[in-house]
N, C-alpha and C positions, 0 to 999 in steps of 0.2 A: 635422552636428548634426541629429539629429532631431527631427520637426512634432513640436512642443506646443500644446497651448492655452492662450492665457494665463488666469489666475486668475477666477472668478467675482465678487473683492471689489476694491474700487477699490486701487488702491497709497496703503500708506502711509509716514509719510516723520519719522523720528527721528535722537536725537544716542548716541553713545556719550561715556560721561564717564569720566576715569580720577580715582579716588577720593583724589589728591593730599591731605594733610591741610594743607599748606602754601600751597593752591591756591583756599581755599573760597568766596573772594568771586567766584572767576569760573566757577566749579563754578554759583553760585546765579542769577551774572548770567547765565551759558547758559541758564539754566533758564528764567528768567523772562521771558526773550529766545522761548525756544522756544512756549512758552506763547501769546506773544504773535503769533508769526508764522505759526501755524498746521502747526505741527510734530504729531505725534502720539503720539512716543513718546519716553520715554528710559532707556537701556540702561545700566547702568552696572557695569564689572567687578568681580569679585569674587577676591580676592588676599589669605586674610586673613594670611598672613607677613611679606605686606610692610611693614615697619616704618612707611613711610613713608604708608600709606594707611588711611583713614578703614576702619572694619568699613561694609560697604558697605549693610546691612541697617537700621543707624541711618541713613547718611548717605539711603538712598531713602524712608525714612518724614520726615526734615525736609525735605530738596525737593518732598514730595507734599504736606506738608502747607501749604507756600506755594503753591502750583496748582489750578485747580479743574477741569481740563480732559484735560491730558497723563494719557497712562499711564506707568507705571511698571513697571521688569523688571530684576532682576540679569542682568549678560550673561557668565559665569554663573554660577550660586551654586555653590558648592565644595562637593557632599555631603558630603567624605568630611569635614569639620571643622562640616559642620550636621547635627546631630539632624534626620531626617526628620518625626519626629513634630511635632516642637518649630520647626520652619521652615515646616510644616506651617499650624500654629497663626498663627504671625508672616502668611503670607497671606494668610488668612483675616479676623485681626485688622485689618489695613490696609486688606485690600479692600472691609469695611464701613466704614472710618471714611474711603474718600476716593470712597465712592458706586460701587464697582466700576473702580479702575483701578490694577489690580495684576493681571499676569502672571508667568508663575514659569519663566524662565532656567534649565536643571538642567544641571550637569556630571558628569562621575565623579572629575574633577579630575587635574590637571597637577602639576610637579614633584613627586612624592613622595617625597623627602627634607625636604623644607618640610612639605610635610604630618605626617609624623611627630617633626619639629622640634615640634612644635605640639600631640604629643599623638594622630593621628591615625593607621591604621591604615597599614602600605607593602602597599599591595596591587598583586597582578600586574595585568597589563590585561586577561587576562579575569577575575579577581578586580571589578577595578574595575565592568566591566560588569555581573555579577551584582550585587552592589551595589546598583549606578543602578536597576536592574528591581526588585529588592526594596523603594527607597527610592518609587519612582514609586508602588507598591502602598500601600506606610505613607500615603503624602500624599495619596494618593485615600480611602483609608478613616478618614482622620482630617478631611477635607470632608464623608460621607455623613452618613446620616440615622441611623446604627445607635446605640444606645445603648450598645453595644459590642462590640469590636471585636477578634478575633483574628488575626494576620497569621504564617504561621510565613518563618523567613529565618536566614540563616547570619549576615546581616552589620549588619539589621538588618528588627522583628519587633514585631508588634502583642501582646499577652497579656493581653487583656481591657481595653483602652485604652476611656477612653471620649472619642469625636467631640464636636468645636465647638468656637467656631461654627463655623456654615457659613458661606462668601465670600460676600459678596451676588450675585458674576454667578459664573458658572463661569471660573474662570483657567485659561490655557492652559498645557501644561508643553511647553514648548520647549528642545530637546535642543541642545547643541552639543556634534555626532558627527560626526568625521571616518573613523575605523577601522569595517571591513566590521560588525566584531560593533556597533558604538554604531549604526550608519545601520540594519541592520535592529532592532535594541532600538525605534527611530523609529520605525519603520514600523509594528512591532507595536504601541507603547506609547501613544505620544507624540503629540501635537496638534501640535505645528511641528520645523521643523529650521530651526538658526540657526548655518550656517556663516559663515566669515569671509574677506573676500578676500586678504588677507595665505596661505593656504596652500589656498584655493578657489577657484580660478580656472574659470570660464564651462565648460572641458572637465570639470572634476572636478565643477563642477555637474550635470553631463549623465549622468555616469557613475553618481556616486552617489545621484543623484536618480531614477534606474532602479531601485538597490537598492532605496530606500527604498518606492518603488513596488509593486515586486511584493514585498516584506517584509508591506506592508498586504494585498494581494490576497489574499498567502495567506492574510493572520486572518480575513481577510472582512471588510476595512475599505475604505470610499474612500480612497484615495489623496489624490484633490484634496481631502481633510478637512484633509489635513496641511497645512499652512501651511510656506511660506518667506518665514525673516525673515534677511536678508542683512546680515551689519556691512560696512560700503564704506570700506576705508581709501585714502585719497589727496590730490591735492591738484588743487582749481581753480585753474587758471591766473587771473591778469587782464590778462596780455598775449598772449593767442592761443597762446602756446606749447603744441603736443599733443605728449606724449612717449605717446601709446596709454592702453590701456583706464584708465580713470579716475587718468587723470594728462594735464587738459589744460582747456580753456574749458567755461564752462556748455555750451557748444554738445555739447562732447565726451561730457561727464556726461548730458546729455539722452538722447542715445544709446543711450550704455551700458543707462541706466537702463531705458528703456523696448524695449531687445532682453532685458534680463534678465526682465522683467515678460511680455514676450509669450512668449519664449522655456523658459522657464527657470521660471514659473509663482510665481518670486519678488513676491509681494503686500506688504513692507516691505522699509524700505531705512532702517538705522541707519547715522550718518555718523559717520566718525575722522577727523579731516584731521591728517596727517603729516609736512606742511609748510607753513612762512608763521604769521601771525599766527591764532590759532585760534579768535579773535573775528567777525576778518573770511572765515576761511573758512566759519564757520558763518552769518554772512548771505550769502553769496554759494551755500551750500547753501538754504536756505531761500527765499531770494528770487527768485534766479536759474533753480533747477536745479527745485526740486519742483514749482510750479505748471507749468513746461512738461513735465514729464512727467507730471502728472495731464491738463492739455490732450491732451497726445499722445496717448495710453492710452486718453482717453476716444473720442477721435475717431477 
């Protein structure tokens, strides 16, 4: 592995929620849990096929609007079934009504045969990509200041739009890009990248955090502008058992966490736990794991 530096910002430390519509009291009790234990963010997927799940867009404006603290962010929002312009607006909208804590999640999006179940275009995967760059353009120039707004695009395209509001902070649009074309689309476009450990593992962080890298360099952008926001699916142990990288004791998680942050320039860390009771993993995330690795980090 090669020297990194780790991040300039402190690490922060978040829940992934899955939008269960069956599930909502514990959806709200995570939240208000989070809130209270000094979490910082919460991620929460976006699947709108799924029968079984909340549209994820309502369910993150009622969780924010019971909070006064946490950020908010689809992990990640599904362009090809959101109007850019119009998801655009919903950003915006939220991020003045909850004081600046909304973050914008952006995919090209996954199964597509769902997607076109739904209404929604079956595009190839470079299809897809151009897309995401033309949708990033729409959502930028529907935050400026212009009175209006023409964007041309194949897939999707400004025509005299008129902007507003604007967010009250700047939100950041974090990409979750796996494929060569989506991680430089990042690098040129994009304020973060928000891979996931389930198909990102520590090498692949290395590899494609390279792209991402010299993708920026070329635009003439910093690199370290880019942000890495990490989803960390696994499970803490509470009986010492370590089966390796985040599958084992706080002690194990402390580690990880803080070689990812020095290493790997990873600045958040949204948590999935994927086994055991997922109440008591997320105090054991919070409690356990994230203040020692802001201690460690710091020190």
């Amino acid at each position: 592995m090669r020297a990194r530096h780790k991040p300039s910002r402190p690490p922060e430390f978040g829940l992934f929620l899955i939008p269960e519509a069956d599930n909502y009291p514990q959806l709200t009790e995570l939240t208000t849990y989070a809130e209270t234990a000094g979490l910082d963010l919460i991620g929460i997927q976006d699947h709108p096929y799924q029968r079984r799940f909340f549209d994820t867009w309502t369910l993150i404006t009622g969780l924010a609007m019971r909070t006064e603290r946490l950020t908010f962010f689809p992990d990640v929002a599904n362009l090809p079934l959101r109007n850019p312009a119009v998801l655009a607006k919903s950003v915006a909208s939220l991020d003045i009504m909850t004081g600046g804590r909304i973050q914008l999640g952006l995919g090209a999006g996954a199964f597509a045969d769902a997607i076109a179940a739904m209404g929604g275009h079956h595009l190839s995967a470079g299809q897809s990509v151009q897309a995401l760059g033309e949708g990033i353009a729409v959502i930028r120039a529907m935050w400026s200041d212009e009175r209006s707004v023409r964007i041309p695009g194949t897939f999707h395209l400004l025509a005299g739009a008129h902007p507003g509001p604007r967010p009250q902070h700047d939100p950041g649009i974090w990409l979750g890009a796996k494929g060569s074309r989506m991680l430089t689309l990042t690098g040129q476009r994009a304020d973060g990248w928000l891979p996931s450990a389930a198909w990102a593992p520590p090498e692949f962080l290395t590899e494609a955090g390279k792209r991402i890298d010299d993708a920026a360099a070329a635009a003439q952008r910093d690199p370290r502008a880019i942000r890495r926001i990490y989803n960390v699916s696994g499970t803490i142990t509470g009986d010492g058992t370590d089966h390796g990288f985040l599958e084992g004791p706080p002690e194990r998680w402390v580690d990880d966490l803080s070689a990812l942050y020095r290493d790997q320039r990873v600045d958040a860390f949204i948590f999935w736990p994927t086994e055991g009771d997922p109440v008591e993993q997320v105090h054991r995330y919070a409690e356990s794991v994230a203040p020692a690795v802001r201690a460690n980090v710091a020190s």
